[in-house]
N, C-alpha and C positions, 0 to 999 in steps of 0.2 A: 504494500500500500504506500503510495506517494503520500510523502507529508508537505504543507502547505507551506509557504513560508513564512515566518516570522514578521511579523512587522516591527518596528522598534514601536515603542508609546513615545509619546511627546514628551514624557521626562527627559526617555534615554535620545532623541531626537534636541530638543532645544528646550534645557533646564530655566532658561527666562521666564519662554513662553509658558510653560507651563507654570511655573510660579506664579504668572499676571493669570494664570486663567482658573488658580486655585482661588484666589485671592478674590477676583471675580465671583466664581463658584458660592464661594462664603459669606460676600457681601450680599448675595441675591438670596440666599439662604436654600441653596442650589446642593442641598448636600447628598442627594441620589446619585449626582454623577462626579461627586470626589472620587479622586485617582489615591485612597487611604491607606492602601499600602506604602508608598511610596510620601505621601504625606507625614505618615506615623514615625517613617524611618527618618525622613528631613527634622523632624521635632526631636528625637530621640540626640541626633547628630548634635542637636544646636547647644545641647542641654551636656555632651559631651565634651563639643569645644570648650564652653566657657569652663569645664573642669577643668579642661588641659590646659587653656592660658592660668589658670589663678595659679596651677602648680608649675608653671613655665616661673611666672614673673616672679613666684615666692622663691623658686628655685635661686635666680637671679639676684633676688635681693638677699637671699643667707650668701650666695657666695662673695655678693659683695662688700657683705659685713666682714664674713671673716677674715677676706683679702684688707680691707680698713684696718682691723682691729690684729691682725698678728702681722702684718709688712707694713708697719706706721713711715718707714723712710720712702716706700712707694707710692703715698697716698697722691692722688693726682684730682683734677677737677673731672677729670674725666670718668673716675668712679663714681665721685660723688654727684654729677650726671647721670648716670647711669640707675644710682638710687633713689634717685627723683623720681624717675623717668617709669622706672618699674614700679615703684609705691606708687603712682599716679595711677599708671592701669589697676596694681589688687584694689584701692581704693575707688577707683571707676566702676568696676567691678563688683563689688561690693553693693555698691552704692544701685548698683544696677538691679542686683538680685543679692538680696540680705542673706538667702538661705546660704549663700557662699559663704559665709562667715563660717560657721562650724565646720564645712567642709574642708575648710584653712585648717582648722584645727584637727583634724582627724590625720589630713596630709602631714601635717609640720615636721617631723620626724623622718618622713621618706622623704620629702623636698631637702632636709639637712642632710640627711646623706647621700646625698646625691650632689648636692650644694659644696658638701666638706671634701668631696671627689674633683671636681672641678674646680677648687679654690686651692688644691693641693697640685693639680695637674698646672695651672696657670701659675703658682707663688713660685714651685719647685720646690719647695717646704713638705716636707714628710706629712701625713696624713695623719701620725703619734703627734703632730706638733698643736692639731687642734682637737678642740674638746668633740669627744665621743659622741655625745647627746645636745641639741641644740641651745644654747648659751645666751638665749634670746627671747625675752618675752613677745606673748603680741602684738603688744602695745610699741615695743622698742620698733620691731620689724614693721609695722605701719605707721609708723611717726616720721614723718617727713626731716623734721629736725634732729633727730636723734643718730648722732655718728658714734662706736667706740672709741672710747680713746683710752 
């Protein structure tokens, strides 16, 4: 038996259009002919992303602490850029969707070591040279103003 061919959907065709024609879809309250599979999984995605930037930028800002606070003769503005820059998004972020706050808090520990890897790989400083367990309140790591010194 011959099998038919495939058509692509307009997801897999052109992901715009299809966004403008869910969107549509939703405002008319059109919702017999949502494409829901594919709807379910873009929500699921969206709700994934924002996980991974918060543990991107947290990632980024413990390495940039502990690069501050144990190579104090390398302290550059360009660090403390860079701590701005990342407090600004988890704070964005936050600000955006509050539930992210605990989620910081469940991560903190696997972004520090992960953080303390990368701060060790970039100093050249032994990885025994920083503390074990993250050395860093919440408050410190979202405070804009707050450097070790």
């Amino acid at each position: 038996m011959q099998k038919l061919p495939v058509t692509p959907s307009l997801y897999d065709r052109d992901y715009l259009l299809w966004i403008d024609r869910v969107i549509a879809d939703l405002r008319a309250g059109n919702f017999r002919d949502l494409d829901l599979e594919n709807l379910i999984e873009e929500i699921e995605d969206m709700g994934r992303s924002q996980k991974q930037a918060l543990r991107s930028n947290l990632k980024i800002v413990l390495m940039h602490l502990l690069k501050y606070a144990f190579q104090p003769e390398k302290r550059s503005n360009s660090w403390r850029s860079t701590l701005r820059e990342h407090r600004d998004r988890l704070q964005s972020a936050i600000e955006d969707s509050p539930s992210l706050k605990p989620y910081a808090v469940e991560n903190l520990e696997v972004c520090y070591a992960k953080a303390l890897k990368l701060a060790a790989d970039e100093t050249g400083l032994p990885r025994s040279a920083f503390p074990p367990c993250n050395p860093f309140s919440l408050e410190e790591i979202f405070d804009a103003e707050y450097l070790p010194e």
